[in-house]
C-alpha positions as CSV (number, residue, x, y, z in Angstrom):
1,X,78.7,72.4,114.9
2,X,77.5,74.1,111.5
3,X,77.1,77.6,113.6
4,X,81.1,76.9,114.3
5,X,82.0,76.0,111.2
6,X,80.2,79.6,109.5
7,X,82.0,80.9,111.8
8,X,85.3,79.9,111.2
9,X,84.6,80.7,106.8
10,X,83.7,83.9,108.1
11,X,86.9,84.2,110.0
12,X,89.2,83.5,107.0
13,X,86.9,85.3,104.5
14,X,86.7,88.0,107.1
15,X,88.9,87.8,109.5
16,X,88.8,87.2,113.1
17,X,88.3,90.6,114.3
18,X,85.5,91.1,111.8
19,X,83.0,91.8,114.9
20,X,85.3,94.1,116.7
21,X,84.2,98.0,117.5
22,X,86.3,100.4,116.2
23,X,87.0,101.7,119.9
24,X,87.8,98.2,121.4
25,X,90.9,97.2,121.5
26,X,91.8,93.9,119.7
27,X,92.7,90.9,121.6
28,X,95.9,89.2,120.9
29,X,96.5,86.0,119.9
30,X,98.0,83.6,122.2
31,X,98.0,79.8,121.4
32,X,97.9,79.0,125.2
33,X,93.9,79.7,125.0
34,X,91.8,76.7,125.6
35,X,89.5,77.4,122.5
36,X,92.3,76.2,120.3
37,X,93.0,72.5,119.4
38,X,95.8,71.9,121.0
39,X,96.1,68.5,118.8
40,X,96.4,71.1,115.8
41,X,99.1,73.5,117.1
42,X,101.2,70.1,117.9
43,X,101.1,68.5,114.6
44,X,97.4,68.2,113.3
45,X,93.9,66.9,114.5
46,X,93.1,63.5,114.2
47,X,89.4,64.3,113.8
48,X,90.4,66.0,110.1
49,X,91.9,62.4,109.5
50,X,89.4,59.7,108.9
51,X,86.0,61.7,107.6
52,X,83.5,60.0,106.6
53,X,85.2,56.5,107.0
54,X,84.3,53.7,109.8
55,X,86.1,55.5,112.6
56,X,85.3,58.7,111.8
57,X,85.5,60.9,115.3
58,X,83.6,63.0,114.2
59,X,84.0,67.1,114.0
60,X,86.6,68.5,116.2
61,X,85.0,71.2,118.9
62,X,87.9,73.6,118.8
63,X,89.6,76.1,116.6
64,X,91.6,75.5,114.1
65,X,94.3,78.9,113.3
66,X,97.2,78.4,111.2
67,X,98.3,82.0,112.4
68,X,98.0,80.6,116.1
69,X,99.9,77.7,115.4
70,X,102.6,79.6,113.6
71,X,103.0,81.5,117.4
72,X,102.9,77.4,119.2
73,X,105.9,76.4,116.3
74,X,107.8,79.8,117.1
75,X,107.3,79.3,121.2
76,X,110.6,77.6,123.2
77,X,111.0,73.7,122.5
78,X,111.5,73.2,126.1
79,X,108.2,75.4,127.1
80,X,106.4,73.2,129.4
81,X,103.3,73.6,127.8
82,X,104.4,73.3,124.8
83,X,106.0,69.6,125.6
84,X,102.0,69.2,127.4
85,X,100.4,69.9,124.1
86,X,102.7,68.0,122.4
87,X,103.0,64.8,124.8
88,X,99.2,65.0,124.8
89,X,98.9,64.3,120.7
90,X,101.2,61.8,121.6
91,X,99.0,59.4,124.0
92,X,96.1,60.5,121.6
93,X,97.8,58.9,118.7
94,X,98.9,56.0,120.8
95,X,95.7,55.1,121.8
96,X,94.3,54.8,118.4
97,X,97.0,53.0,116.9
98,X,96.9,50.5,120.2
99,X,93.1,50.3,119.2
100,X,93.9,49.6,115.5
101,X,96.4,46.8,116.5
102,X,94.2,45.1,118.8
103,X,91.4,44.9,115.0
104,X,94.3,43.6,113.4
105,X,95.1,41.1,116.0
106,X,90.8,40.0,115.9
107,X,91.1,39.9,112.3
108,X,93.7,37.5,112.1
109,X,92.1,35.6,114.8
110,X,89.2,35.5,112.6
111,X,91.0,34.7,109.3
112,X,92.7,31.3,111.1
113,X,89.4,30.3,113.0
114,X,87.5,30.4,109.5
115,X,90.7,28.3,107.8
116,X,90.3,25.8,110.7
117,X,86.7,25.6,110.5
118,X,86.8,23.7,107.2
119,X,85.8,20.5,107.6
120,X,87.9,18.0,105.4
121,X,85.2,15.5,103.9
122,X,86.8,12.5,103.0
123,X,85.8,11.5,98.9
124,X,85.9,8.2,97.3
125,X,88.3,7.6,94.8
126,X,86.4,7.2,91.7
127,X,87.3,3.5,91.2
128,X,85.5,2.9,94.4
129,X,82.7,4.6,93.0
130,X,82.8,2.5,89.8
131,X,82.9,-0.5,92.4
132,X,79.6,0.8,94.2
133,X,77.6,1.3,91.1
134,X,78.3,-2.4,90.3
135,X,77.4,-3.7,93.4
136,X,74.0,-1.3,93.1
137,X,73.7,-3.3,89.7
138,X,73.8,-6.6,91.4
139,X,71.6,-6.1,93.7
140,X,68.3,-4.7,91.9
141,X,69.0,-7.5,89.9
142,X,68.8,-9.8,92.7
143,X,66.1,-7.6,94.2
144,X,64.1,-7.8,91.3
145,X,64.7,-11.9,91.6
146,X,63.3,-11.7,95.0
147,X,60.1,-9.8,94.6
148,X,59.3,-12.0,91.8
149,X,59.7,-15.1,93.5
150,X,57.6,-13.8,96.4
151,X,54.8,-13.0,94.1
152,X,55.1,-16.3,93.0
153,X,55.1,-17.8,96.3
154,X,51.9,-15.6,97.7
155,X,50.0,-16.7,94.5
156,X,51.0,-20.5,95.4
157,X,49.4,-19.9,98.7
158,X,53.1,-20.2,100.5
159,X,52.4,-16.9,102.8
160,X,55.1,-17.4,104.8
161,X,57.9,-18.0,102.0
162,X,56.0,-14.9,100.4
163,X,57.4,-12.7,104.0
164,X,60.4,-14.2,104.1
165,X,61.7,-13.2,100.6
166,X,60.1,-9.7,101.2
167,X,62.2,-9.1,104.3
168,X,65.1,-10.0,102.5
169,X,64.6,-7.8,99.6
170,X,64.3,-4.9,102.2
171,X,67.7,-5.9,103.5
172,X,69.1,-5.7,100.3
173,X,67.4,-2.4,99.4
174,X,68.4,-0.9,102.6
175,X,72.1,-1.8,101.5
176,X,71.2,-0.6,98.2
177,X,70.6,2.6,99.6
178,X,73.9,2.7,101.5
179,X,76.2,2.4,98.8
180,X,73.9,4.8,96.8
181,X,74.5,7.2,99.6
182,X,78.4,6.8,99.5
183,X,78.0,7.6,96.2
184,X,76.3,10.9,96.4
185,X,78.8,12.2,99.3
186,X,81.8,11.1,97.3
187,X,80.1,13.5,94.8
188,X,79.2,16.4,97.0
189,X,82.6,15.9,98.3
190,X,84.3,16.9,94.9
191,X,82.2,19.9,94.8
192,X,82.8,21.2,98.2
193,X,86.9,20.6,97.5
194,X,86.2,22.6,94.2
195,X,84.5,25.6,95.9
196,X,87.4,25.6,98.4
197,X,89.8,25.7,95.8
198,X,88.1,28.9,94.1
199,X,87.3,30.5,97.0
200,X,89.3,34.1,97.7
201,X,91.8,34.5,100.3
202,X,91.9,37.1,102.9
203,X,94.6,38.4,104.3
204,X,94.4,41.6,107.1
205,X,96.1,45.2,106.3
206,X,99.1,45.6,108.7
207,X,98.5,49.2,108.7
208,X,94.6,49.7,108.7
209,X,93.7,46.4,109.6
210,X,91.2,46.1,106.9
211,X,90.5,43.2,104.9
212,X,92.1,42.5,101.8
213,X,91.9,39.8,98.6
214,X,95.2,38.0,98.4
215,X,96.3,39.0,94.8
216,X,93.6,41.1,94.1
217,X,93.5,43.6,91.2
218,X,96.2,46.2,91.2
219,X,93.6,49.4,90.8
220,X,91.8,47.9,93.9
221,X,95.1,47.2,95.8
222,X,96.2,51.3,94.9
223,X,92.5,52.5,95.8
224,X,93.2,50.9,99.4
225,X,96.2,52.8,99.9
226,X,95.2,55.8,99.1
227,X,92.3,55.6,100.5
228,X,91.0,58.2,103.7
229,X,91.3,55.0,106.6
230,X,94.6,53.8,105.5
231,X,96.9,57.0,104.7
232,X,95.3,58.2,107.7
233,X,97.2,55.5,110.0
234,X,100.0,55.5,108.4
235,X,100.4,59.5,109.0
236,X,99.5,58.6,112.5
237,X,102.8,56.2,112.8
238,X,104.8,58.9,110.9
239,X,103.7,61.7,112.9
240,X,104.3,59.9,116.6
241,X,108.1,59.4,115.6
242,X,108.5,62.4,114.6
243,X,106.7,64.5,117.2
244,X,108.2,61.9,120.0
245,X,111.8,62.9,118.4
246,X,110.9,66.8,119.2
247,X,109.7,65.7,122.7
248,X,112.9,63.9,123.4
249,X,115.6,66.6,122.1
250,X,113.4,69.5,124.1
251,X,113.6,67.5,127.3
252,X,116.9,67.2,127.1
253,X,117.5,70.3,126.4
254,X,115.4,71.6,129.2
255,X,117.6,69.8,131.4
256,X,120.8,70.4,130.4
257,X,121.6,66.5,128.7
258,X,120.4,64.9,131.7
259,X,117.1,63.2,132.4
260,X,114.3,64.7,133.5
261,X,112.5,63.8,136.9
262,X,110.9,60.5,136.7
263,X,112.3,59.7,133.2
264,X,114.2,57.1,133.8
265,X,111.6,55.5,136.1
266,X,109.0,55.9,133.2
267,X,111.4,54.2,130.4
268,X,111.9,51.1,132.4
269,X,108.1,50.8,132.5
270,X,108.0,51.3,128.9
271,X,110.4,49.1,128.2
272,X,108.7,46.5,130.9
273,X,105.7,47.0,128.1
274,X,107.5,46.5,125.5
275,X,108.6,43.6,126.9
276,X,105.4,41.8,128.0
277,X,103.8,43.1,124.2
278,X,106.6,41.4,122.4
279,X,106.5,38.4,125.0
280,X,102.7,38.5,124.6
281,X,103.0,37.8,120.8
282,X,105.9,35.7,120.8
283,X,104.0,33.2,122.9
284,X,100.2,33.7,120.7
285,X,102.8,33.2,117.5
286,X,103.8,29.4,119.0
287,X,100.3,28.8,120.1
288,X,98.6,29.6,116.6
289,X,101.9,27.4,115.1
290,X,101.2,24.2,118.0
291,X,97.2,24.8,116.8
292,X,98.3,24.2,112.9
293,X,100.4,21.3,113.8
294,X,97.9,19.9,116.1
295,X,95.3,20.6,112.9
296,X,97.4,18.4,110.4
297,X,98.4,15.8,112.7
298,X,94.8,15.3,113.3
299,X,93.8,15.7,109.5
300,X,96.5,13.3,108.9
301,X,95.4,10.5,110.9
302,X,91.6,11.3,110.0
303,X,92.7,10.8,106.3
304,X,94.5,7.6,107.3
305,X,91.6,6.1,109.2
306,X,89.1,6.4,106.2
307,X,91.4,4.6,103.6
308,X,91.7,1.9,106.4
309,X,88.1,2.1,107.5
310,X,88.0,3.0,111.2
311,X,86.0,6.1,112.2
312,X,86.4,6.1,116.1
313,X,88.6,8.7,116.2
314,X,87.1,9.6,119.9
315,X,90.1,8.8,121.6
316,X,92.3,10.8,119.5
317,X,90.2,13.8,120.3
318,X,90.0,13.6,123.9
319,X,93.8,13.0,123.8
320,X,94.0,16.2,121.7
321,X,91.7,17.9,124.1
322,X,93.6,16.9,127.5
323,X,97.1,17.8,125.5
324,X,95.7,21.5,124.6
325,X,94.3,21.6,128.4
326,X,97.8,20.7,129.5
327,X,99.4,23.3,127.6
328,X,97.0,26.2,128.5
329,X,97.4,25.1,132.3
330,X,101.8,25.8,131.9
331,X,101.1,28.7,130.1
332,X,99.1,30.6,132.4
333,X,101.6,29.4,135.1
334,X,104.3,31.2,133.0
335,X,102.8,33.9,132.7
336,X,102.0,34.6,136.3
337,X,105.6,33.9,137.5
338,X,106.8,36.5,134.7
339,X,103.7,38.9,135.8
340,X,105.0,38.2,139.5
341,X,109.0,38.6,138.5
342,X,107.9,42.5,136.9
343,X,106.5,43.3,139.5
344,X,109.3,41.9,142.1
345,X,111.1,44.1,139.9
346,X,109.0,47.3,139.6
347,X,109.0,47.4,143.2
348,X,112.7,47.4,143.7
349,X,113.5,49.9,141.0
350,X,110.7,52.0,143.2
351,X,112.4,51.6,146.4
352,X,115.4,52.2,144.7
353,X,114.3,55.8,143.2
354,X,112.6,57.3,146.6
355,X,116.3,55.8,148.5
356,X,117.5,58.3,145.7
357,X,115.3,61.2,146.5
């Protein structure tokens, strides 16, 4: 790669006949030559996009020539290699914006699985904590009663009143304990709520599908979108339109207004994509919304069963679990009968075209 790239500074420094005898004849340029990018000549090369960033492809293995791609620009529109080179950038570009779509997809995934992974602790309200730290009063008082009535008792010689008084002053400690625990929860409950309160939120870039701060700093929020990764996606988008616009007038100019052979055939499937893409996140949409009502329902009635006191919320969850096993069973059924239906339908539209031919 670095005896390439030498070779190409030569070349403009130079030029590309720099080697040439002065008895051999010159060759000519013609853009058709494999050594050429023919990502380049169409629009530009992707590999010049995203240097030195996280998907970085790396150095591109062909040559660059503005001079040649001048000659690809001045070619016929409707020159079939021409719409080859240029139909080729096209699935390039698709691919890596299909792969970018798919990280913004995970990352959104990831954002809701982290918001539903809080757990909501339940905290004491503080007059309840006042309560508790009475009661805790009361009893090492009382405790304090007790162990000095069974070292009373075990110097009378009553050994058995002396046990009996001890065991009950380890009850009460044990309770003691309890309410001294409620107390510390209710505490590290506050603290937990705080941290969640100050902690950032995230939200995914539609276009890069990095990571951003929800109202984050307007210098940071500007260096993003400038930055390598993102203008390099959003130049992909731009140049797919307008490269598929060139595609589309030089077809049907090549023949004549009409459609070319297997066009039609290959814009139904496309639009059968479409289709199944926008059906396939129409229906992860309404799942993610059942999930969050599902989520507060259940946060609802977990808040509701602490302020009354009952924790045996097991039956709610395996209700919740057989609901959500119920749903995921009619979806996949839904989906096959519409994965069945396109292809019912494919298969027509195929019999259809060779009746045609």
């Amino acid at each position: 790669m670095a005896v390439l790239a030498a070779a190409q500074l030569l070349d403009e420094l130079m030029g590309r006949n720099r080697n040439v005898a002065p008895n051999e004849k010159v060759k000519e340029l013609n853009w058709e030559d494999s050594e050429y990018c023919k990502y380049f000549l169409a629009k530009f090369c992707p590999h010049d996009l995203f240097v030195n960033t996280r998907v970085d492809l790396g150095a591109c293995c062909k040559v660059h020539d503005e001079e040649v791609r001048k000659l690809f620009q001045k070619a016929k529109p409707n020159h079939h290699r021409k719409l080859q080179y240029q139909e080729d950038f096209l699935r390039f570009c698709n691919s890596m914006l299909n792969d970018v779509e798919k990280k913004i997809v995970k990352g959104k995934q990831r954002l809701a699985l982290s918001a539903s992974g809080k757990t909501d602790v339940p905290s004491i309200s503080p007059a309840q904590t006042q309560k508790n730290q009475e009661q805790i009063n009361i009893l090492n008082e009382r405790i304090n009663d007790l162990e000095a009535e069974a070292e009373q008792a075990g110097t009378d010689g009553n050994v058995e009143q002396a046990q009996g008084l001890m065991k009950l002053c380890d009850q009460l400690k044990e309770e003691r304990d309890g309410l001294r625990k409620q107390i510390e929860n209710g505490h590290f409950s506050a603290t937990a709520e705080l941290a969640a309160a100050q902690e950032k939120q995230m939200e995914v870039c539609e276009v890069c599908g990095a990571f951003l701060i929800v109202g984050d700093a307007q210098q940071r929020i500007d260096d993003h979108l400038m930055g390598k990764q993102h203008m390099g996606f959003a130049r992909l988008k731009i140049a797919i339109e307008e490269v598929s616009e060139l595609v589309k007038v030089a077809k049907e100019k090549q023949y004549g207004g009409r459609a070319g052979p297997g066009t039609e055939e290959k814009r139904e499937r496309e639009r059968d994509l479409r289709k199944e893409r926008e059906f396939e996140r129409s229906r992860s949409e309404q799942r993610e919304r059942e999930k969050d009502k599902e989520r507060e329902r259940d946060r609802k009635i977990r808040e509701k069963k602490v302020k009354t006191g009952d924790r045996s919320d097991r039956r709610e969850r395996e209700s919740y679990r057989e609901r959500e096993a119920h749903r995921e069973k009619e979806r996949d059924v839904e989906k096959e009968k519409d994965r069945s239906r396109r292809h019912r339908d494919s298969g027509r539209r195929h019999h259809h075209s060779h009746r045609r031919h």
